[in-house]
C-alpha positions in Angstrom: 157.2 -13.6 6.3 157.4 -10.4 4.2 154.1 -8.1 4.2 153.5 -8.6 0.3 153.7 -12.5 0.7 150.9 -12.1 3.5 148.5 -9.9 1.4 148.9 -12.9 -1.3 148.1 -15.6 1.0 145.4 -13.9 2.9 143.5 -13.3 -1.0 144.2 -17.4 -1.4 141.4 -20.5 -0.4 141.9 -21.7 3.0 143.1 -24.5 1.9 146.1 -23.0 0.2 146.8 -20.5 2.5 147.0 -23.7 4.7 149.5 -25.5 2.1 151.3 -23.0 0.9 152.1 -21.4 4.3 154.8 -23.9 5.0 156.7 -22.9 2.1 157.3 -19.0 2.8 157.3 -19.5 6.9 160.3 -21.0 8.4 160.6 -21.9 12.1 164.0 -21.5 14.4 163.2 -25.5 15.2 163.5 -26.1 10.8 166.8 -24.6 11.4 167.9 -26.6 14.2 166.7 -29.8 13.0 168.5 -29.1 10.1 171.9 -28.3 11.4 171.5 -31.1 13.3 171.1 -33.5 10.7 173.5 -31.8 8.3 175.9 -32.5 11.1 175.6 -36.1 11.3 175.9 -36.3 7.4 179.5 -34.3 7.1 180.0 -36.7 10.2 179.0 -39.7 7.9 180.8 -38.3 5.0 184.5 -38.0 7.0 183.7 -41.8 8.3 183.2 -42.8 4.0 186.5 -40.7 3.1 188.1 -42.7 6.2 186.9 -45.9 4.4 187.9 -44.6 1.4 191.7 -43.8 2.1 192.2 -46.6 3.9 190.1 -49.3 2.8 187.4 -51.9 4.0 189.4 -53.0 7.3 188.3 -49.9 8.8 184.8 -51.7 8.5 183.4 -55.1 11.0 183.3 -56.5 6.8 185.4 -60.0 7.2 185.8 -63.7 5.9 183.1 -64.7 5.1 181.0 -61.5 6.1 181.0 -59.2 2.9 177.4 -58.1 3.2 177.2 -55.8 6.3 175.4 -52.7 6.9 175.6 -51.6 3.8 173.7 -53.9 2.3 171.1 -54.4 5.0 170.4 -50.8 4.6 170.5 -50.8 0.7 167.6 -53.6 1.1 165.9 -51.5 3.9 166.2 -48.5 1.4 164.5 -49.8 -1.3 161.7 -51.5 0.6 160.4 -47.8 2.2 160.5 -47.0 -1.5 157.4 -48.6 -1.9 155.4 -46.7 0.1 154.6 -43.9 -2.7 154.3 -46.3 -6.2 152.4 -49.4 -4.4 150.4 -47.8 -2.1 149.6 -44.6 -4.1 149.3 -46.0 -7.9 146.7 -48.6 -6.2 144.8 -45.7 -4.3 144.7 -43.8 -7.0 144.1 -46.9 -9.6 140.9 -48.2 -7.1 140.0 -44.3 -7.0 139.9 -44.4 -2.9 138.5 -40.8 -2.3 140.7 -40.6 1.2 143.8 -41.2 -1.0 144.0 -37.3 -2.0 145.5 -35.9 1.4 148.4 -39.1 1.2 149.5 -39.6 -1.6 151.7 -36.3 -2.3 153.6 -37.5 1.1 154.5 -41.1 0.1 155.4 -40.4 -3.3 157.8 -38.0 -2.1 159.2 -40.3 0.7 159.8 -42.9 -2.7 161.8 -40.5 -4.9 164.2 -39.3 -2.4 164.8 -42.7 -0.4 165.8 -44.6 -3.3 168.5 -42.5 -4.0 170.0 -43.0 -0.7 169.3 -46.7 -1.4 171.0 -47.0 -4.4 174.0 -45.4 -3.3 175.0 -48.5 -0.3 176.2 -51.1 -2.9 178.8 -48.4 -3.9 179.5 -47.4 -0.3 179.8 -51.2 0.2 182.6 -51.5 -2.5 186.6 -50.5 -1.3 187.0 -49.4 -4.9 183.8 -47.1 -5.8 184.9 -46.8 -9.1 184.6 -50.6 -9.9 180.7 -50.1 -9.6 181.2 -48.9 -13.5 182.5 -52.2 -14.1 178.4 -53.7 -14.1 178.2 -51.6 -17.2 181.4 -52.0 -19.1 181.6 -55.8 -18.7 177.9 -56.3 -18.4 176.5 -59.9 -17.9 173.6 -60.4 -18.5 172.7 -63.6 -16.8 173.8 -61.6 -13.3 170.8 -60.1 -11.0 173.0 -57.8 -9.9 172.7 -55.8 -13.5 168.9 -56.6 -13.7 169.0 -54.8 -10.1 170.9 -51.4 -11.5 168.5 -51.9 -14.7 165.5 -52.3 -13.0 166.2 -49.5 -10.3 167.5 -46.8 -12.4 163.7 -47.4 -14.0 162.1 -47.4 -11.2 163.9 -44.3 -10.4 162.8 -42.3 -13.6 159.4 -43.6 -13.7 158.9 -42.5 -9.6 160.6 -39.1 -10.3 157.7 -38.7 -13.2 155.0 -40.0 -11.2 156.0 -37.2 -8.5 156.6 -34.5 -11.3 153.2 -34.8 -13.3 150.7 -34.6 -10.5 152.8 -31.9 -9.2 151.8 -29.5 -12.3 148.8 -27.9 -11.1 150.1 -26.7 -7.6 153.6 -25.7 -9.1 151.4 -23.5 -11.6 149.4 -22.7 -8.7 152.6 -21.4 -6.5 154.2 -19.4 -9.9 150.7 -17.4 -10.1 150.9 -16.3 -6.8 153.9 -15.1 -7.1 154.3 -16.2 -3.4 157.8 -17.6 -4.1 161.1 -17.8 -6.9 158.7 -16.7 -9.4 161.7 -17.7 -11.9 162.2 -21.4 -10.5 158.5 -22.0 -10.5 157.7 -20.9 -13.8 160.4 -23.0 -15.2 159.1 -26.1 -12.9 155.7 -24.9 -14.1 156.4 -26.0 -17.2 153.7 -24.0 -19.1 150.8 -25.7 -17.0 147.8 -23.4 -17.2 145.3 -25.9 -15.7 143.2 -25.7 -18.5 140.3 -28.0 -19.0 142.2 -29.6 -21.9 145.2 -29.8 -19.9 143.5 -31.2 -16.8 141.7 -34.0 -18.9 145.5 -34.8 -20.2 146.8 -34.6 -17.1 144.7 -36.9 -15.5 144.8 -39.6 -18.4 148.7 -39.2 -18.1 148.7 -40.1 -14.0 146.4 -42.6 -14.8 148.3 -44.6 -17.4 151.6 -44.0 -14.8 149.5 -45.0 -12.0 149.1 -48.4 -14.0 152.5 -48.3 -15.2 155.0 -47.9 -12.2 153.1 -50.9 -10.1 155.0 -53.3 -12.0 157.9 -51.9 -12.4 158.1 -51.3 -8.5 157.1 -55.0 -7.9 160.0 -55.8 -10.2 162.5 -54.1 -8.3 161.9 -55.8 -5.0 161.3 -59.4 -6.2 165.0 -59.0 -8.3 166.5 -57.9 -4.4 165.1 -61.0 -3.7 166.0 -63.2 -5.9 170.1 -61.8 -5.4 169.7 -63.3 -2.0 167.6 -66.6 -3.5 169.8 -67.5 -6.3 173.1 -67.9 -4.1 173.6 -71.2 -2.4 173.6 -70.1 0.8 172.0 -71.5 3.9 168.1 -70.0 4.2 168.6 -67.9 1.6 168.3 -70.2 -2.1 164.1 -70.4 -1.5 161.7 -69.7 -4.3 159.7 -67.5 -1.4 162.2 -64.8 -1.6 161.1 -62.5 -4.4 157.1 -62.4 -3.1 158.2 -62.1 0.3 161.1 -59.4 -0.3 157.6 -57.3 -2.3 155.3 -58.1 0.7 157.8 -56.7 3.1 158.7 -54.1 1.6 155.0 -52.9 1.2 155.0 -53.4 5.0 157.6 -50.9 5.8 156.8 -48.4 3.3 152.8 -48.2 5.2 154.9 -47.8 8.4 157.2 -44.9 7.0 153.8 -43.3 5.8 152.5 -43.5 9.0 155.5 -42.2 11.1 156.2 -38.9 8.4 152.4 -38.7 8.6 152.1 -38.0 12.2 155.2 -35.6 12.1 153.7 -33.8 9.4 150.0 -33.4 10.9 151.9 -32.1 14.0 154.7 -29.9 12.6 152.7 -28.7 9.9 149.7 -28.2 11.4 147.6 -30.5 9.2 144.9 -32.3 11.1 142.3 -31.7 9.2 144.0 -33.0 5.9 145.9 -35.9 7.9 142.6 -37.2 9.6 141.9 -40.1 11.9 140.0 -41.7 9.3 143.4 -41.5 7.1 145.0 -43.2 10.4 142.3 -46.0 10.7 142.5 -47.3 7.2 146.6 -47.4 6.8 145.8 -49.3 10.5 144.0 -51.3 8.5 146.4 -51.9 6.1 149.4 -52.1 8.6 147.6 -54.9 10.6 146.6 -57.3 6.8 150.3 -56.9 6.0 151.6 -58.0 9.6 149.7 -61.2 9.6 150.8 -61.2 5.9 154.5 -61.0 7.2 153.9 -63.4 9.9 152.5 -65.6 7.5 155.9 -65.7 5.2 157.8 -66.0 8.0 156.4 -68.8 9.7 156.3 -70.5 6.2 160.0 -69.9 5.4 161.1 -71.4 9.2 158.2 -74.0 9.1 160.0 -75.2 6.3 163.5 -74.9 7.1 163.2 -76.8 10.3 161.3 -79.6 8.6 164.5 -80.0 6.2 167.0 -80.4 8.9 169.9 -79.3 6.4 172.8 -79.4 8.7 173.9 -76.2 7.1 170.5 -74.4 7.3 170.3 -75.4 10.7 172.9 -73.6 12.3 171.4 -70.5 11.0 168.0 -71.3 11.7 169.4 -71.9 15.7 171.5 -69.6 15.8 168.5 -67.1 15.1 166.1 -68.5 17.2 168.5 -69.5 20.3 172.0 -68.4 19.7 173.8 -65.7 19.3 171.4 -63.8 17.2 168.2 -64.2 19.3 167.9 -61.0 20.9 167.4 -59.5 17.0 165.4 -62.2 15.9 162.9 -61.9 18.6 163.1 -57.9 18.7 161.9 -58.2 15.2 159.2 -60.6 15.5 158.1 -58.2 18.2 158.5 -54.9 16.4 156.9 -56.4 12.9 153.9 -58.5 14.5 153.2 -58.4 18.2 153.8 -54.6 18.4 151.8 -53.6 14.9 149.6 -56.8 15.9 148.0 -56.1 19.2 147.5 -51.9 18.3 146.4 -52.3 14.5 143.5 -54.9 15.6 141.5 -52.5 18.3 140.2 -49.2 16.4 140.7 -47.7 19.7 144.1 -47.8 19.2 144.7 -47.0 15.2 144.5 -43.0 16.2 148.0 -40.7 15.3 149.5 -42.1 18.4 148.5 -45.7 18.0 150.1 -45.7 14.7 153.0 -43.8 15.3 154.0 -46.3 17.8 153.0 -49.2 15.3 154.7 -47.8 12.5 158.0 -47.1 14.2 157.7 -50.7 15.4 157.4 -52.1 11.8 160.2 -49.8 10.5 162.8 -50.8 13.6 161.3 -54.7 12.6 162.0 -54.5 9.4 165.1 -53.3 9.2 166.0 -55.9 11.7 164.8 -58.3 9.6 167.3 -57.3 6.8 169.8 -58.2 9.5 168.5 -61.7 10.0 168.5 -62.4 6.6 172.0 -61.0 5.9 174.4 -61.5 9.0 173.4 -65.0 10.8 173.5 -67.0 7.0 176.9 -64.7 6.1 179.0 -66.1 8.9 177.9 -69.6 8.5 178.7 -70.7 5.2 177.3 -73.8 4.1 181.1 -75.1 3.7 181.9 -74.7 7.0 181.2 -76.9 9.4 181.4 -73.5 12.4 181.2 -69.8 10.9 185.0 -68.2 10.4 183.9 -64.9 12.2 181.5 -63.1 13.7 180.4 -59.6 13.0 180.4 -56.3 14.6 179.9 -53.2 12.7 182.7 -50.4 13.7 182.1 -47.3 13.9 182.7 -46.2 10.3 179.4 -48.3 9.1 177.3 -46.9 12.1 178.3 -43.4 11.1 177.9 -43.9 7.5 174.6 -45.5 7.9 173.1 -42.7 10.5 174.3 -40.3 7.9 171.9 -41.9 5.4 169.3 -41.5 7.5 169.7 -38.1 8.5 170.2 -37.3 4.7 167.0 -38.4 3.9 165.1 -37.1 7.0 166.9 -33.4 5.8 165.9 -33.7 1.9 162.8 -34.5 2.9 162.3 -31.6 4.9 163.9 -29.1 3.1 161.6 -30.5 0.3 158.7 -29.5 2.1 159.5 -26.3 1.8 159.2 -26.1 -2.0 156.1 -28.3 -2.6 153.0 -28.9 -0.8 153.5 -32.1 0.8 149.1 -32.1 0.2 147.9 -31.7 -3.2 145.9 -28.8 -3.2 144.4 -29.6 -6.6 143.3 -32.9 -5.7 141.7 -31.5 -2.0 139.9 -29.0 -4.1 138.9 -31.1 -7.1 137.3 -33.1 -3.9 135.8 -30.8 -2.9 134.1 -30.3 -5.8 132.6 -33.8 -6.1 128.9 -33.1 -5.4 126.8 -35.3 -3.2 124.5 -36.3 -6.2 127.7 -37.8 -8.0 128.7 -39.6 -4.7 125.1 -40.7 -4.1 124.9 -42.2 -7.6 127.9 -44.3 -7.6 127.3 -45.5 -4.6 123.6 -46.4 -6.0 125.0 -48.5 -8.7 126.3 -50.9 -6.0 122.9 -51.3 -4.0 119.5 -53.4 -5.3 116.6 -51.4 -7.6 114.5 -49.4 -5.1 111.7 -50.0 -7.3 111.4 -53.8 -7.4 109.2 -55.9 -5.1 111.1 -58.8 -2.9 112.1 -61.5 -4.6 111.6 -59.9 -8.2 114.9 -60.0 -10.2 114.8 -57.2 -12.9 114.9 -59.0 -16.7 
């Protein structure tokens, strides 16, 4: 770090010497991390031209398995996405005070990971330039264009609802000159954090805080109904939509959890990632297991009571056949596992929840599988499935690639924004303990009334 840069910081708030550090100090392990994950995406990328050149029989895709990977990954995706509109718009709509150090974190995670999830359709296709084709020959009564409709919204709107609280530190970082004085003031965009701009500011995250919850529950229940309105075995349900939003809250808390630990550790943040942070997205992680377990059991409940010859063979071949080793890894990776931590407070600490969080993430993206492979390869006209499924190589290296893309942009993110919001610590802060003392008055009896007395 150059001497001039570490005269500025030392003049800053502890807090933003704290925050802004990251973005002007770069470690040797940042750089290795990096190459690393660079390298599995180039890997990924030579796997897609591969694909490209020479079509989908490089991929495990068959007769009747055309949903693979891809797919399960494009609903995986778009489920993490969740984790910065849901869970931060309802923080911030509910006014939590222990939101502040979070939500920068998650909304970040949601802006870069749907892009990565809208992209696996097209990887999906042999011919990528036939995706244009939703748009030239439109039809309307199709899910599929309701999902690039409602997406490419939910994109926009997330993007926004990242950019706008962002103002005051990107105003914050061009004043101190710390860093691309040029790019910042541009970012900037003219934000003086005045107290007519703050007082617009805040009525503008406020109405986008109300806004994007919609639109993100859209999004997931249209995923679902894709799945729900094909006539396909244990997929045409009416529990699809609310159960594709409930999951997908579930693994966006887990992928919270998992780059909040990271963070804390690589960044040096425990006092702005505290246990107290850790104990109530425990909280949160152990309502929405029973919540999934819930769903579950209801969906399977219901499917074996049926007895549909067709549904059947799925539902066995989940629960005994040849898919029960991912069946039961996800029940234990998205209940027992997040179960038995989540429920003892001993246990929701940084490590508890790590452990918890990467369970729900490995569980739910298993459970993407279960919903796409065992009903793909037995068709409901069948009488046995036509093939089985193996992914090759190509969609193993495309989907790590994805991954690694996304662990990379998020990093290399953090080191042009502070993944805390330093105006909303310090605004905080700056909430006196006679404020705090009086709303939390307005909740309790009069003082002043005798027992039994109910004031007229």
């Amino acid at each position: 770090m150059r001497h001039d840069v570490r005269e500025k910081l030392a003049r800053m708030s502890p807090d933003e010497q704290t925050l802004l550090r990251p973005l002007v100090e770069t470690s040797r392990t940042f750089y290795i991390s990096a190459a690393a994950l660079g390298a599995i995406g180039l890997w990924g990328l030579y796997a897609y031209y591969l694909q490209v050149r020479y079509g989908l029989g490089r991929t495990g895709l068959n007769r009747p398995e055309y949903w693979g990977i891809y797919i399960i990954s494009f609903v995986f995706f778009i489920g993490i996405s969740h984790a910065g509109t849901l869970i931060s718009a309802i923080l911030r709509v509910a006014k939590a005070e222990w939101r502040r150090s979070i939500t920068r974190s998650a909304e970040l995670i949601t802006v870069i990971v749907i892009g990565f999830g809208a992209i696996q359709p097209i990887i999906d296709l042999g011919r990528p330039d036939r995706a244009l084709n939703i748009i030239f020959n439109a039809q309307f009564r199709s899910p599929l264009l309701w999902d690039v409709m409602s997406i490419g919204l939910y994109f926009f709107s997330c993007t926004i609802y990242l950019y706008v609280p962002l103002l005051p530190d990107l105003a914050l970082i061009r004043d101190s000159g710390i860093k691309m004085p040029r790019l910042y003031r541009f970012l900037a965009a003219g934000y003086h954090d005045t107290p007519a701009q703050r007082a617009r500011l805040e009525r503008v995250i406020g109405v986008l805080s109300l806004a994007v919850i919609p639109i993100a529950i859209s999004v997931h229940t249209i995923i679902g109904w894709i799945f729900a309105m094909t006539l396909r075995p244990m997929w045409h349900s009416t529990i699809f939509g609310p159960y594709f939003v409930m999951g997908a809250i579930y693994s966006g808390i887990g992928a919270i959890l998992v780059a909040m630990v990271v963070l804390r550790r690589v960044y040096h943040l425990e006092q702005y990632f505290k246990d107290v942070h850790f104990d109530y997205l425990g909280r949160m992680l152990l309502l929405f297991s029973l919540l999934w377990f819930y769903f579950t059991f209801a969906e399977y409940l219901t499917v074996f009571y049926g007895a549909e010859p067709a549904e059947m063979r799925v539902f066995w071949a989940k629960i005994s056949g040849p898919f029960a080793i991912p069946f039961w890894t996800m029940v234990l990776g998205a209940f027992v596992i997040p179960f038995v931590l989540m429920s003892r407070q001993a246990t929701r600490t940084p490590r508890g929840t790590l452990i918890a969080g990467m369970a729900v993430v490995v569980g739910m993206w298993l459970e993407r599988y279960n919903i796409v492979v065992p009903t793909s390869v037995n068709p409901i006209w069948e009488l046995e499935s036509l093939a089985h499924y193996m992914p090759s190589w190509i969609e193993l290296s495309i989907m790590a690639a994805t991954f690694a893309g996304f662990i990379l942009l998020y990093m290399v993110a953090t080191k042009f924004i502070p993944i805390v919001s330093i105006w909303e610590i310090r605004e905080g802060r700056q909430e006196s303990v006679k404020q705090v003392a009086d709303r939390v008055a307005t909740y309790l009896p009069d003082s002043s009334l005798p027992a039994g007395v109910v004031e007229s």
